[in-house]
C-alpha positions in Angstrom: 80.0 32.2 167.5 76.0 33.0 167.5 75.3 36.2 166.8 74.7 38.6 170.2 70.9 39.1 171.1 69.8 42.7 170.1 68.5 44.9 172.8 65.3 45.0 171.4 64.8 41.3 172.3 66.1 41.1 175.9 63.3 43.9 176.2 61.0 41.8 175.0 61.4 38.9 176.4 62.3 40.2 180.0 58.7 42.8 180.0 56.6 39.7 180.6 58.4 38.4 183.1 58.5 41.9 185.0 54.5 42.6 184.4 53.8 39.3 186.2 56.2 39.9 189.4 54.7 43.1 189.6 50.7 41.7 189.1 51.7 38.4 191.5 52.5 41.3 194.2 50.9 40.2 197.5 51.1 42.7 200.2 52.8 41.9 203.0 53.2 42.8 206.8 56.8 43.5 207.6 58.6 44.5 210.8 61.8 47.1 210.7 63.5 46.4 213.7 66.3 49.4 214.4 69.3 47.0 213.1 67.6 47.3 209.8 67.5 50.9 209.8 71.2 50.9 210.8 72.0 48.7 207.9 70.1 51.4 205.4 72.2 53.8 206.6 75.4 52.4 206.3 74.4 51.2 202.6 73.5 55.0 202.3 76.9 56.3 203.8 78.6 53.7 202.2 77.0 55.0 198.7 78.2 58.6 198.9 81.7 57.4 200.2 82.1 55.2 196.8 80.8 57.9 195.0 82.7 60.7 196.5 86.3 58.0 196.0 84.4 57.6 192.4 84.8 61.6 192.1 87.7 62.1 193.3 89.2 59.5 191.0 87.4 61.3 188.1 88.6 64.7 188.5 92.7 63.3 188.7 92.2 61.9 185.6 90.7 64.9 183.9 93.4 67.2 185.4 96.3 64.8 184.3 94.7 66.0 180.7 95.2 69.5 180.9 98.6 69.4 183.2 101.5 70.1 181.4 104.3 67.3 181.3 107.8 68.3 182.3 109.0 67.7 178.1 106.7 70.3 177.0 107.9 73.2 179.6 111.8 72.1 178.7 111.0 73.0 175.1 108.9 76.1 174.4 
């Protein structure tokens, strides 16, 4: 197996290619129409139902850590 490419490289070879999308920029005249705005808001809803799911998923697992198991209260 090759060896991985260090960070530091990807960085360097993917800041080029960034700095000319950004300088090629054209502007542009675009039209919104209210099913687009619908669809931001959904992906927006849709965001803080993840993370709230995401959260919620979290915290069981950090109070399974500090519940104590039925063994431990059998023997003191």
């Amino acid at each position: 197996m090759g060896n991985p490419r260090q960070p530091n490289q990807l960085v360097h070879a993917g800041l080029p290619v960034l700095l000319l999308l950004v300088v090629s920029e054209a502007p542009v005249e675009a039209y919104l129409d209210p099913g687009a705005g619908s669809l931001l808001v959904q992906l927006a809803l849709g965001g803080v139902a993840a993370g709230a799911v995401f959260a919620k998923l979290l915290w069981h697992r950090l109070t399974l850590q500090f519940k104590r198991r039925d063994s431990d209260a059998e023997n003191p």
